[in-house]
C-alpha positions as CSV (number, residue, x, y, z in Angstrom):
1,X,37.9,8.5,-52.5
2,X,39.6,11.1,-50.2
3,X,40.0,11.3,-46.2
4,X,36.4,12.5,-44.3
5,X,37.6,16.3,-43.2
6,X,39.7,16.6,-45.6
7,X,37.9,15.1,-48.9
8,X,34.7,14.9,-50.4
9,X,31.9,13.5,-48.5
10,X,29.0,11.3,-50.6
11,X,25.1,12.2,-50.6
12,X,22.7,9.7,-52.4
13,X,19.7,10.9,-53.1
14,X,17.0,8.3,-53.9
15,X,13.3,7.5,-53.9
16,X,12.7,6.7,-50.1
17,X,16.4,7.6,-48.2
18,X,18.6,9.9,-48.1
19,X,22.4,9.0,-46.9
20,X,26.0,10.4,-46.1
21,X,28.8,8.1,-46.6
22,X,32.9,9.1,-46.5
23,X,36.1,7.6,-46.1
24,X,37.6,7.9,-42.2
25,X,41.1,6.8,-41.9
26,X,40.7,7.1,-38.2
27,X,38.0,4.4,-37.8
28,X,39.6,1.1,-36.8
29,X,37.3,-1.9,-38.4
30,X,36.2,-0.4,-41.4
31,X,37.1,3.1,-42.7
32,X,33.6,3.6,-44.6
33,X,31.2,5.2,-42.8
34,X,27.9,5.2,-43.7
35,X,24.3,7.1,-42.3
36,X,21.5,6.8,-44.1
37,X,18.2,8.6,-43.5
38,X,14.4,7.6,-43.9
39,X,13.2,10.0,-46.2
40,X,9.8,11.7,-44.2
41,X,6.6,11.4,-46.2
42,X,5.1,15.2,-46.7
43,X,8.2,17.1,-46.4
44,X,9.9,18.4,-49.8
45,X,13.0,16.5,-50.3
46,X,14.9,19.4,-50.2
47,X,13.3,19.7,-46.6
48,X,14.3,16.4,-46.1
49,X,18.2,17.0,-47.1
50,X,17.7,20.4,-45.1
51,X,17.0,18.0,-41.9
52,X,19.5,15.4,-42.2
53,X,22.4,17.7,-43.0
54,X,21.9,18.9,-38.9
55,X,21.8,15.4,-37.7
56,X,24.7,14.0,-40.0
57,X,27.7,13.5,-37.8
58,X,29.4,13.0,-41.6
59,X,27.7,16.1,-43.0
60,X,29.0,18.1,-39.4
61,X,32.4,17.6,-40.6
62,X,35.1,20.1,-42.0
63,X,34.6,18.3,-45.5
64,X,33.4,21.0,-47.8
65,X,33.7,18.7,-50.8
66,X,30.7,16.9,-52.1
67,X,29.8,14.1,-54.8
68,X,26.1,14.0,-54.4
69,X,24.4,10.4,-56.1
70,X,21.1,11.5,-57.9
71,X,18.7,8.1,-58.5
72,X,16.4,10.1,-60.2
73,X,15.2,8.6,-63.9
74,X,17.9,8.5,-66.5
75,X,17.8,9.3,-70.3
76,X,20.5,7.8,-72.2
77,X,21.6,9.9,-75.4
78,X,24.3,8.1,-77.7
79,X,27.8,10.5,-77.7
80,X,27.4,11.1,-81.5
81,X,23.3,12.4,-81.0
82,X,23.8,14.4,-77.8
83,X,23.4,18.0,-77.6
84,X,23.2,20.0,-74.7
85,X,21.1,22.5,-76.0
86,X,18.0,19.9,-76.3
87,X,18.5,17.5,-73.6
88,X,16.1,19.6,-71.2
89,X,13.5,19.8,-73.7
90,X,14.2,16.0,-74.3
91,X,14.2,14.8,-71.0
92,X,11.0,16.9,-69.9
93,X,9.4,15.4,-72.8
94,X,9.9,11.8,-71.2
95,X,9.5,12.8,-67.5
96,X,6.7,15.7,-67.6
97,X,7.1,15.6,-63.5
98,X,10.7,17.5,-64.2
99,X,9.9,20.3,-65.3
100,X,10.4,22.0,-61.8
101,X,13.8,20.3,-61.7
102,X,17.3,21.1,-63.0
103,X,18.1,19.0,-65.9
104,X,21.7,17.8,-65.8
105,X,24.1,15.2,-67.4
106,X,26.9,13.2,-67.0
107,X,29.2,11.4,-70.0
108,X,29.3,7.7,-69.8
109,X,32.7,7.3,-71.7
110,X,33.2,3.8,-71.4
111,X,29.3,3.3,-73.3
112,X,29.7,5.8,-75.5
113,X,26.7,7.6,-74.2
114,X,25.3,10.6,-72.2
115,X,23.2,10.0,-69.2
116,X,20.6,13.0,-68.3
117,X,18.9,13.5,-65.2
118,X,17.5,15.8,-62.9
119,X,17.8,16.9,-59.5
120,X,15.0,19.3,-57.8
121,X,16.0,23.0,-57.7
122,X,15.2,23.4,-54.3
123,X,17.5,20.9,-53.4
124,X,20.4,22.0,-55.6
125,X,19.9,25.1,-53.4
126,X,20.3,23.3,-50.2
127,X,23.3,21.3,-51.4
128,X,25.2,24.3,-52.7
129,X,24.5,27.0,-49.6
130,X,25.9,24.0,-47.8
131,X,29.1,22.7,-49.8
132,X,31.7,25.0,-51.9
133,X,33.1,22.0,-54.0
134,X,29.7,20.4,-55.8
135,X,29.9,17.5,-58.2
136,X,27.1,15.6,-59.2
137,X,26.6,12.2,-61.2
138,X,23.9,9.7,-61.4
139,X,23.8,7.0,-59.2
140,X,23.9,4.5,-61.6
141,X,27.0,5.7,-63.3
142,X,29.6,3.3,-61.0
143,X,27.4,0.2,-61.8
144,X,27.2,0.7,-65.1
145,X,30.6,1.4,-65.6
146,X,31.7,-2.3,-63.4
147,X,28.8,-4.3,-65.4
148,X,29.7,-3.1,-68.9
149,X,33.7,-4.5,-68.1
150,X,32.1,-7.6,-66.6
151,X,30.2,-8.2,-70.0
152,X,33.4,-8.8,-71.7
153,X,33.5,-11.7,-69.7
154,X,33.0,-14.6,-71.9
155,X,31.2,-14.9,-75.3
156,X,27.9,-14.9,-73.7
157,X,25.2,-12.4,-73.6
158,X,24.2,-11.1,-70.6
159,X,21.3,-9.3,-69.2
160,X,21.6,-7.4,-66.2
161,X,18.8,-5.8,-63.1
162,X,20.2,-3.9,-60.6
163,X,17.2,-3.6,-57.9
164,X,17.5,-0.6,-55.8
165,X,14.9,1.8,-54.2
166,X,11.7,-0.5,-55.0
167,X,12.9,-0.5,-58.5
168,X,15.0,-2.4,-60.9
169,X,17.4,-0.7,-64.0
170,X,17.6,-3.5,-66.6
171,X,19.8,-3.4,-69.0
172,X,22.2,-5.3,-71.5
173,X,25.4,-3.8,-73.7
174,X,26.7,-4.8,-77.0
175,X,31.1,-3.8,-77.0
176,X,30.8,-0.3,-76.3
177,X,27.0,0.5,-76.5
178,X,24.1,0.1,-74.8
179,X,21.9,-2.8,-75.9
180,X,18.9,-1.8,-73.7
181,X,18.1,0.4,-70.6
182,X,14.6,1.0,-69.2
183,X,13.9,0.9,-65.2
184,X,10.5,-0.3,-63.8
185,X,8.2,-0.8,-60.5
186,X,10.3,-3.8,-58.5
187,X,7.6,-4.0,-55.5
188,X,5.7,-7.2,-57.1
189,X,7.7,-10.3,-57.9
190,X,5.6,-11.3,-60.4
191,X,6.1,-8.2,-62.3
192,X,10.0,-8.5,-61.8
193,X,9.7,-11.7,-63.3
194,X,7.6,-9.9,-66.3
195,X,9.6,-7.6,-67.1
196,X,12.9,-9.3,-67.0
197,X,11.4,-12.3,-69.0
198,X,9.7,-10.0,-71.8
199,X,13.3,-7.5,-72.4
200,X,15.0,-11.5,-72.8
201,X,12.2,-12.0,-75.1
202,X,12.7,-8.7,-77.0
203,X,16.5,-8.6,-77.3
204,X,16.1,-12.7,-78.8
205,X,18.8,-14.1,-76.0
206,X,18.9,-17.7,-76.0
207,X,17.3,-19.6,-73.2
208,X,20.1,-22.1,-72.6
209,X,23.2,-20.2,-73.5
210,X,22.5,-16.4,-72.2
211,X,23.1,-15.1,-68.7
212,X,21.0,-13.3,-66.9
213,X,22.5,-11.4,-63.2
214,X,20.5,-9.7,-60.9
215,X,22.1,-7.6,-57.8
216,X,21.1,-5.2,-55.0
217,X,18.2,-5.3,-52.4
218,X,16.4,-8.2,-54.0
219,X,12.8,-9.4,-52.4
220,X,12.5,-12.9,-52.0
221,X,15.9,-13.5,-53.9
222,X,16.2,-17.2,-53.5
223,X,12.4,-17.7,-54.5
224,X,12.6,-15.0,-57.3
225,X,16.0,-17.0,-58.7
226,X,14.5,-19.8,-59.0
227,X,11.8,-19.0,-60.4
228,X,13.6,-17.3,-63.4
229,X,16.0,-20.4,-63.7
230,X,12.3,-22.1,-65.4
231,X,12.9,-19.6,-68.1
232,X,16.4,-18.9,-68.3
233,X,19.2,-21.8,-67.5
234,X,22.0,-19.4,-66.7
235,X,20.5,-16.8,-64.0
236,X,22.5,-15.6,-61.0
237,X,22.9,-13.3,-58.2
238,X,26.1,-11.3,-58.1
239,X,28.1,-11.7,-54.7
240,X,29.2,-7.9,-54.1
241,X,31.6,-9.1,-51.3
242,X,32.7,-12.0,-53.8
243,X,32.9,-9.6,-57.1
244,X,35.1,-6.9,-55.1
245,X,37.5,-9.4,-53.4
246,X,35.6,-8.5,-50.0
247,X,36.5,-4.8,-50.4
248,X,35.3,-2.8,-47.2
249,X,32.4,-1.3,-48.9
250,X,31.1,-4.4,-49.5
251,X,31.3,-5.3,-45.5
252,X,28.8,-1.9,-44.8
253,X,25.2,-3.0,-43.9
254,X,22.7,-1.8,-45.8
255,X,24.8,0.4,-48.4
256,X,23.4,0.2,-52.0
257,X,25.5,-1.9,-54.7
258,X,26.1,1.5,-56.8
259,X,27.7,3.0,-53.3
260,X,29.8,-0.3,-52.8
261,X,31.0,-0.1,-56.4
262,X,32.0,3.6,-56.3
263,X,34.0,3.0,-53.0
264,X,35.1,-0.1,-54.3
265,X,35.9,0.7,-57.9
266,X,35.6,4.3,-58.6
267,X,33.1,6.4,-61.1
């Protein structure tokens, strides 16, 4: 990541909050900073964006860079089946609330696969009156590049749910593929619990020898852990501060794990 004024600045743009986030070689303690924003029920969030951007002391900057974090719903495409001229049909197809939205894509490299996603038009509007240098990727990209190199880890499978914005991506590879990805409604325990317990089931991972790691803004972590441990021996949190070697990002209160792993680790 690059210098705040003279780099690229970070906008996520999830379900509920909006935030800004940049590197500041001038801050003392930590040189992350870090604003998020409530995002305000009623208000388009391109509005919302449109709002923040005047009270962002990030945003107020000289940066005129920007690497803007979509969380909106992913479709994943294998390399070899991809093709560019489909994907919006594709996508729409499986999200019928896009079709106001710009369908994009970004190439997982490491997974051999193509994510697609879509950010509101409106939006893209806002973003690019505002910035001249516009990248965007999904949000999920920097975890699931970290997670697929920590699967090599031992002969183990391993079944990972990252829980983020009141939901939680599950998902599992196999070498350089995707095993499974699907995201689902994280607000009820119970239904964590289902849905983790019933992709275990369907992928035929072993009970005793299989590993099962959860990370993020997890509700009722300790309870939900144990819990799971009934069904699966080896479940367990992952420690961001712990798996990055206490990397700054990792000391910023309330960041998401996918922001800590793309300060920490890169996209």
């Amino acid at each position: 990541m690059e210098n705040q004024g003279k780099g690229r600045i970070v906008i996520r743009v999830g379900r509920h909050h909006l935030s800004f986030s940049a590197i500041d070689m001038s801050q003392d303690e930590n040189p992350i900073v870090y604003e998020p924003f409530v995002v305000k029920s009623g208000m388009s969030i391109a509005a919302n964006l449109r709002s923040a951007l005047k009270e962002s002391d990030i945003a107020a900057g000289s940066a005129r860079k920007v690497l803007v974090m979509s969380d909106s719903p992913l479709l994943l495409t294998p390399v070899e089946l991809f093709e560019e001229s489909t994907m919006a049909q594709f996508y729409q197809h499986a999200f019928p609330k896009s079709e106001q939205e710009q369908v994009m894509y970004n190439v997982l490299p490491d997974e051999n696969t193509v994510a697609v996603f879509a950010l509101s038009k409106d939006l893209l509007t806002v973003i690019n009156d505002h910035f001249d240098d516009v990248k965007i990727v999904t949000a999920l990209s920097p975890v699931f590049r970290h997670l697929h190199r920590r699967s090599f880890t031992g002969s183990r499978n391993k079944l990972y749910g990252y829980f983020h914005d009141e939901t939680i991506d599950i998902f599992a590879f196999h070498q350089n593929r995707f095993k499974f990805y699907n995201r689902y409604d994280a607000r009820r325990m119970k239904d964590v619990m289902y849905f983790m317990l019933y992709v275990w089931k369907q992928l035929s991972f072993s009970q005793e020898n299989d590993e099962l790691y959860m990370v993020g803004d997890i509700a009722e972590r300790d309870l939900l852990t144990e819990n799971l441990k009934q069904y699966v021996q080896k479940t367990y949190t992952i420690n961001p501060s712990a798996d990055f070697n206490r990397a700054a990002s990792t000391q910023v209160k309330g960041m998401p794990f996918d922001l800590v792993t793309l300060f920490a680790r890169g996209r």
